[in-house]
N, C-alpha and C positions, 0 to 999 in steps of 0.2 A: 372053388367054383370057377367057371369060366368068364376070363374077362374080353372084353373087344374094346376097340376103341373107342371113346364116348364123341358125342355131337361136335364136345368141345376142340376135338380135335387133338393131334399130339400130345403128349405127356400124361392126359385123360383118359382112365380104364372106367368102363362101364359093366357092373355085376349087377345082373337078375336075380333078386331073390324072391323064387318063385313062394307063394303062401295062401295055395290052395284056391277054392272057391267061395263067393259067399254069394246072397239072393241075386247077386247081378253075375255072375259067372266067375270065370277065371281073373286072379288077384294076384299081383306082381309088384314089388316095389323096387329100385334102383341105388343100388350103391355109387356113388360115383370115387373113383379113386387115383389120388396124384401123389407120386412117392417125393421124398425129397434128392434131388440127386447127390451124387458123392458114391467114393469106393463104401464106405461105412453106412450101413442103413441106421436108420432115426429108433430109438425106442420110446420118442413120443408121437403121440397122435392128437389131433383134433377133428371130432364129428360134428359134421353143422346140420341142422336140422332145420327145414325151412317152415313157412310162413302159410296161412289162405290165401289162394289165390297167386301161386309164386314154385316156384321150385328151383335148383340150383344153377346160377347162372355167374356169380360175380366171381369172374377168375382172378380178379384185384385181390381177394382177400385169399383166394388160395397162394396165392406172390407173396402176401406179408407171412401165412404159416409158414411157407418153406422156406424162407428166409431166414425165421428165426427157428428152424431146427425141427418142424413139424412134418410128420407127413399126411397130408390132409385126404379128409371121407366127407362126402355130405350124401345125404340120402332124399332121394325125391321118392316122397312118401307115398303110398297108394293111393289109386286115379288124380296123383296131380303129375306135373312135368312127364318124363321121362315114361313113367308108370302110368299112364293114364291110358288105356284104352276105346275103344269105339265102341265098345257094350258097357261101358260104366258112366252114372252121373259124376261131371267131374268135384272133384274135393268134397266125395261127401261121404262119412260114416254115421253110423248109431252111437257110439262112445267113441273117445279120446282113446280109450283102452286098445281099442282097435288096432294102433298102430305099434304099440307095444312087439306083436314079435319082430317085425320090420329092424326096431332098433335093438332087440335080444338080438338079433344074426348079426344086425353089422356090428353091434360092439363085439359076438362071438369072434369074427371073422377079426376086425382091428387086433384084438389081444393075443387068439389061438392060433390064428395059421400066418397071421401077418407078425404077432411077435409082439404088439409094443410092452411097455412098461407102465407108461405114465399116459392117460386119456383126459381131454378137454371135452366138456361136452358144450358145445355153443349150439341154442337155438333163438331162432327169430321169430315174434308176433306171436300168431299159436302154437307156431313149434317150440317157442319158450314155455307155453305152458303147460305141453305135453312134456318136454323135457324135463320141467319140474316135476310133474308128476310121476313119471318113468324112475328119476333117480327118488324121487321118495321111496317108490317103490323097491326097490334092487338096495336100499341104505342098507349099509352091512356089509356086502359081499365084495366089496374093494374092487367096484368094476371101473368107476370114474373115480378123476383126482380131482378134480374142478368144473365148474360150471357157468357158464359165460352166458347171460339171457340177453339180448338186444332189443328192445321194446317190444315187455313180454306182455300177451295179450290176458292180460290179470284182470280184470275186469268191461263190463260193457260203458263203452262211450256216450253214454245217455245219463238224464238227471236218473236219481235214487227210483223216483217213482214210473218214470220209464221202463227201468229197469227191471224194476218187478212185474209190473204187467207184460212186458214183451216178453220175460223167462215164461210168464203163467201162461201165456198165448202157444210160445211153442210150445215149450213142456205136455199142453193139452192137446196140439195139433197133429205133434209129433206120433202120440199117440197110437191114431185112426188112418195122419195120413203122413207118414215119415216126410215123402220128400216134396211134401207140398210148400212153396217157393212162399216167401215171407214179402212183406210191403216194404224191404230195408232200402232206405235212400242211401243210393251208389254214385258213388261223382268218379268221373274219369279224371279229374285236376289234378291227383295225383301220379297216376300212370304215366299219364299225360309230362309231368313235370320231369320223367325218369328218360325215358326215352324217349332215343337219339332222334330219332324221324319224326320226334313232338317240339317239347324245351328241354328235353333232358340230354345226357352225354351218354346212357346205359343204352347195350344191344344185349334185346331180349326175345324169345320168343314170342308174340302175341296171342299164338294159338295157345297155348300153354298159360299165358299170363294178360288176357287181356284189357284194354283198358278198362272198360266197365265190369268187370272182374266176372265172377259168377252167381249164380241165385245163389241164396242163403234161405238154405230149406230149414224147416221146422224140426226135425230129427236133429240133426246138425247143432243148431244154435242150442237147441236141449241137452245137448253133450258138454256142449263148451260150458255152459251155465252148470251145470253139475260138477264138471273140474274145476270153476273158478270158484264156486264154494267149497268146496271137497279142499283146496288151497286158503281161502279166508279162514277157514276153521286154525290150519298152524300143518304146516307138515316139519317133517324132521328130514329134512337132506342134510349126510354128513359128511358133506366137505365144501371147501370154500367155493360162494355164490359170487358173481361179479354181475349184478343188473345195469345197465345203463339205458338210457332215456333221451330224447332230448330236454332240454328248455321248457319249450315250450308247445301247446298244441296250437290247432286253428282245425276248425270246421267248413272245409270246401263245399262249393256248390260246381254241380254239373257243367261241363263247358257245352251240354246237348241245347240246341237253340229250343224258345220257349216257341208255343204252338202261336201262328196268327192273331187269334184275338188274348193272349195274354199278356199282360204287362212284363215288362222284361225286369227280371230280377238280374241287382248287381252279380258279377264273378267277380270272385276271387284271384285278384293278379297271382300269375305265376310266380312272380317275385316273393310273394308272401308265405308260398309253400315253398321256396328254398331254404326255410331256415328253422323249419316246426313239423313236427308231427302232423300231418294231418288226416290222422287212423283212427288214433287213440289217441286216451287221457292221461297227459306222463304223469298228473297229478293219484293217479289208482295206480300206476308202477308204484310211487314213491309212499303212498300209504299202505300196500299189499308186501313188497319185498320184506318187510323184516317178517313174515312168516313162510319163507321161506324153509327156513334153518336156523342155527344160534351165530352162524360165521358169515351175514350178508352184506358185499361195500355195494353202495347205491355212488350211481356215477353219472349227474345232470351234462350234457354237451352245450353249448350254447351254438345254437344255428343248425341241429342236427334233424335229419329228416327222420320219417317212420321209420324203415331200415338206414340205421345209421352209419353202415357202410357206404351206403349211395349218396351221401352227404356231400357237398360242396366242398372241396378240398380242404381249407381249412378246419374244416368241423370232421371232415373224414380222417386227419392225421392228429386232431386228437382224442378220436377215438383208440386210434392204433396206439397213441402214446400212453395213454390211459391202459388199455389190455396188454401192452406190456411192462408199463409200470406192476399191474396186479399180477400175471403171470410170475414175473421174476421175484415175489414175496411170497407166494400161494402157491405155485406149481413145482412137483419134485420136479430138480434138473436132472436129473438121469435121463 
């Protein structure tokens, strides 16, 4: 397929992988692709798979694969980044399953035209959970050698009983009215905390990623709740899982000013979101990973944010130290 140069600019090839139409028209998703230089090309690979609300941006981490002998893919999955068009709701499907042919081509394309040997599969947030579920799917057929989840969205951030009434709400909603928008409280503290032109050091798109993220429709949330039990029940991925987490969580509030006559509720210093998840529950990573697979290392960060790449220096080198601690015991060197 043909490549062009991606947003990112130099060393960055951008593939269309066109995938037909669905009720919202024409559907395209984005390989994005950086080889490792040198006369000798790589025959390993890593595909990163992103997040809600997010699509591939952190060229930091494509700098540590090539480094260590990677030639890196990540894919901006349909109607998000890259892929997302002016006739589609952004980041939204019926099933997880959905995205499945997206990552059939690009793993086609990584192994059969591009060659590698040995494939890293790293995903993040929900794309860790669709990545779990993709390679549950594909077990057997020796397509990945590993699997890297970065704060997989394994469960809803809510008590027990939240959690089931808001599954039964969409599940029923989803129904009659697919993409009817959900009452989910959205805080910008975190976005906020990331990028550069807020408190954070990351340059991102904001059309693509922005602070108050997107609706979370009723269809949608019914998907995810279906993979994340379809995962609780036990799957069988068979090759080695590396989940990492941070520490710790925290529950942000909106930095949106309260209306005139309301009492002002405290925020949440910035400060406090430099060092914790504040998405999800690392406590439902760390109870849900061992049904992964038989071969899963669970890996706490101390100070690490939701994407634990984006981590404050310290907590982001050892993250790196930690993934290639695991790689260099778990991954063929070929």
């Amino acid at each position: 397929m043909e490549a062009t140069e991606d947003v990112l600019g130099p060393g960055y090839e951008a593939i269309e992988l066109p995938l037909g139409n669905d009720a919202e028209g024409e559907v395209v998703a984005t390989l994005v692709r950086r080889r490792r230089p040198g006369p000798e090309p790589s025959r390993r690979a890593v595909l990163y798979v992103h997040g809600f609300v997010d699509y591939f941006f952190q060229t930091h981490l494509a700098d540590f694969y090539v480094e260590h002998g990677f030639d890196f893919y990540a894919l901006d999955l349909r109607k998000h980044g890259r892929s997302l068009r002016p006739h589609q709701t952004p980041n939204f499907v019926l099933s997880l399953s959905d995205y499945y042919p997206e990552i059939d081509e690009a793993v086609r394309i990584v192994r059969e035209e591009d060659g590698h040997d040995v494939l890293l599969l790293n995903g993040h947030s929900t794309g860790g959970l669709v990545a779990a579920l993709w390679a549950d799917r594909v077990k057997g057929r020796g397509l990945v050698d590993g699997i890297f989840l970065n704060s997989p969205f394994l469960d809803i951030a809510e008590p027990l009983v939240m959690r089931k009434v808001g599954a039964g709400v969409a599940r029923a909603l989803g129904r009659r009215f697919p993409q009817a928008k959900l009452p989910a409280a959205v805080s910008d503290r975190y976005a906020r905390s990331l990028h550069r032109d807020h408190e954070g050091e990351w340059e991102f798109d904001l059309a693509w990623k922005p602070l108050l993220g997107f609706p979370v429709r009723a269809a949608w949330l019914a998907a995810v709740r279906r993979g994340q039990l379809r995962l609780h029940a036990g799957l069988g991925i068979d090759v080695p899982v590396l989940v990492m987490s941070s520490e710790r969580s925290v529950r942000p509030k909106s930095s949106v000013r309260p209306k005139s006559n309301a009492r002002p509720k405290p925020k949440l210093a910035v400060a406090d979101l430099s060092s914790a998840d504040a998405v999800l529950d690392v406590a439902h990573m760390a109870r849900w990973a061992p049904r992964l697979g038989r071969h899963v290392t669970l890996v706490r960060i101390d100070g690490g944010l939701h994407d634990l790449v984006l981590s404050p220096k310290p907590a982001r080198d050892e993250v790196f130290a930690e993934l290639i601690r695991w790689m260099t015991a778990y991954l063929p060197a070929r």
